[in-house]
N, C-alpha and C positions, 0 to 999 in steps of 0.2 A: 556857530550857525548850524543849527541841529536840521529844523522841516521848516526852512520860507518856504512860502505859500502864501495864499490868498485870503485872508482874514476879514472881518470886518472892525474897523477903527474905534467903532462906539462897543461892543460889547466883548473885542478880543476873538469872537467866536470864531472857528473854520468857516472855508467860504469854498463851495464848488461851482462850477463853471454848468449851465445846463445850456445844450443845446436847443432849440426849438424845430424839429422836422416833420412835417406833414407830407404825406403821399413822396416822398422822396427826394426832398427838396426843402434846404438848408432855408429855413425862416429868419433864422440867427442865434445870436450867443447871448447870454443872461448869466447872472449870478445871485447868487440866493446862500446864507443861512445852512448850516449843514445841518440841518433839523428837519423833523418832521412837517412840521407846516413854520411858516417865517413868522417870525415874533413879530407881535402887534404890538410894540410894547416902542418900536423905533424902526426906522428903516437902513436898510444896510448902507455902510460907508466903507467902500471897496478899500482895502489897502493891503501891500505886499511887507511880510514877517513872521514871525510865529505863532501863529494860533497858540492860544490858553489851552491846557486840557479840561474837559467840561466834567463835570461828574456825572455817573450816572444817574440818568433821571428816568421816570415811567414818560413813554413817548405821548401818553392820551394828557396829562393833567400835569405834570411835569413835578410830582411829587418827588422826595430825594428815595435813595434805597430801592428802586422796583426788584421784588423778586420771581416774577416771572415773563420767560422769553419766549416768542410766538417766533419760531422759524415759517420762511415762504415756504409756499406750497409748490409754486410755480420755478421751474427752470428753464430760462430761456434759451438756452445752449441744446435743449432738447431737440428744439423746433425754429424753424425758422420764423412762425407767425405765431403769435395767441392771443387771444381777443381774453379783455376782461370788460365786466361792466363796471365803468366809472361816470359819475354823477360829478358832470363837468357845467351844469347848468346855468352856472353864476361864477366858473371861477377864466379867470383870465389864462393867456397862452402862459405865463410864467409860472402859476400855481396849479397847472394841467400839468408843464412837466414834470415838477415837483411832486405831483401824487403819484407818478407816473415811476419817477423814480421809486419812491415808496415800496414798489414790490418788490424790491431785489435785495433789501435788509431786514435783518430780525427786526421785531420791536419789541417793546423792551413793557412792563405793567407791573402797577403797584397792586396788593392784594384787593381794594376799592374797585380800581379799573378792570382786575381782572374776572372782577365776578358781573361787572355792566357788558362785560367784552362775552361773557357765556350767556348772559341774556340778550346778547346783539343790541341794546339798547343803546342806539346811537344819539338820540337826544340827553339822554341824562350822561355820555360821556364829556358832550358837547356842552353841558351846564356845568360840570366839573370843572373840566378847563378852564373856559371864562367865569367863575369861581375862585378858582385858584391863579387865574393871572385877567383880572379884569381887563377891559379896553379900556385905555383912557380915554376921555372926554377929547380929547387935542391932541389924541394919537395919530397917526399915520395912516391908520383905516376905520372903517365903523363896525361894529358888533357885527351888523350882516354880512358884513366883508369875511371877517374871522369866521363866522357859523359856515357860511359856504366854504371854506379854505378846510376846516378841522373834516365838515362832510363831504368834500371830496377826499381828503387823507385816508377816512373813517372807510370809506366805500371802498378803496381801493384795499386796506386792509381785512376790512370782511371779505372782500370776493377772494384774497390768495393766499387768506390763513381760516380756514374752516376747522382744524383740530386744534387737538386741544395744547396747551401752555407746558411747556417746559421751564422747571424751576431753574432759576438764571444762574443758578450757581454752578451749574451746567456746563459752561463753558470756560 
C-alpha cells in the first residue's frame, strides 16, 4: 500500500477533492480528474486505491512527450487577494474551480501547441484538442460543453502565464 487515494474506477486516473467557495462561504465538495480540464471521453467513478501513473502529456491536446513547461506567473502566498480574468460564461461551479485551480501548476506543451500558445490562438488550440480526442456522439457532454471547459482552462492559462516556455527538461 504505497498512495491510496482517490482515483477514478473507469480510467485509473488521480482524483482531487475541489472545494466550491464563494464570497466565503463553503458551496461544497466535488471531485474531478487530476487534469487540466475533465475528460469528455467518460465521467468520473469515484473510488479509493492507487491511482496509475499518467505519462506525460501536453496539457492543451494531450499529445505524448511535450517539451515545453510554462511555469505560473502568479503567487498567491504573495497576497492575500488577486483578481484574474476568467471567462466562466458557460462553465459550471465545478469546471470554474477547476480553472481555477489551473493557476497554480505548470503546464506542460508539445512543440504544435506551443507555438498556438505564442500566437495566443486560443480557437485553433481548442480544434487541436477536440482533434486529438474527439466528443463522442453518446459521451457524457456535447462539443459545446468541452469548447467552454478547454476556454475557460485556456483563459485562465493566458491571463497567468504571459512569458515565455521553458524547455521541460528543466525540471
Amino acid at each position: 500500500m504505497e498512495d491510496i487515494g482517490f482515483m477514478c474506477a473507469r480510467c485509473g486516473g488521480e482524483v482531487h477533492d475541489v472545494t466550491h467557495n464563494r464570497e466565503g462561504s463553503l458551496d461544497g465538495v466535488g471531485y474531478r480528474h487530476n487534469r487540466r480540464v475533465e475528460p469528455w471521453d467518460h465521467e468520473l467513478e469515484l473510488a479509493v486505491g492507487e491511482p496509475a501513473p499518467l505519462d506525460q502529456a501536453c496539457d492543451f491536446c494531450t499529445a505524448p512527450g511535450p517539451r515545453w513547461l510554462y511555469y505560473p506567473t502568479l503567487d498567491p502566498e504573495d497576497t492575500d487577494m488577486f483578481e484574474v480574468e476568467l471567462d466562466t460564461t458557460q462553465l459550471s461551479d465545478d469546471d470554474t474551480a477547476v480553472a481555477v485551480l489551473n493557476m497554480l501548476y505548470p503546464w506542460y506543451a508539445c512543440d504544435t501547441c506551443s507555438v498556438l500558445v505564442a500566437d495566443r490562438n486560443v480557437e485553433l488550440l481548442m480544434d487541436r484538442a477536440l482533434t486529438r480526442t474527439p466528443v463522442p456522439e453518446d459521451g457524457a457532454v456535447d462539443e459545446e460543453t468541452v469548447r467552454a471547459r478547454l476556454k475557460g482552462s485556456f483563459s485562465v492559462f493566458f491571463t497567468t502565464r504571459p512569458g515565455r516556455p521553458q524547455p521541460s527538461r528543466a525540471i
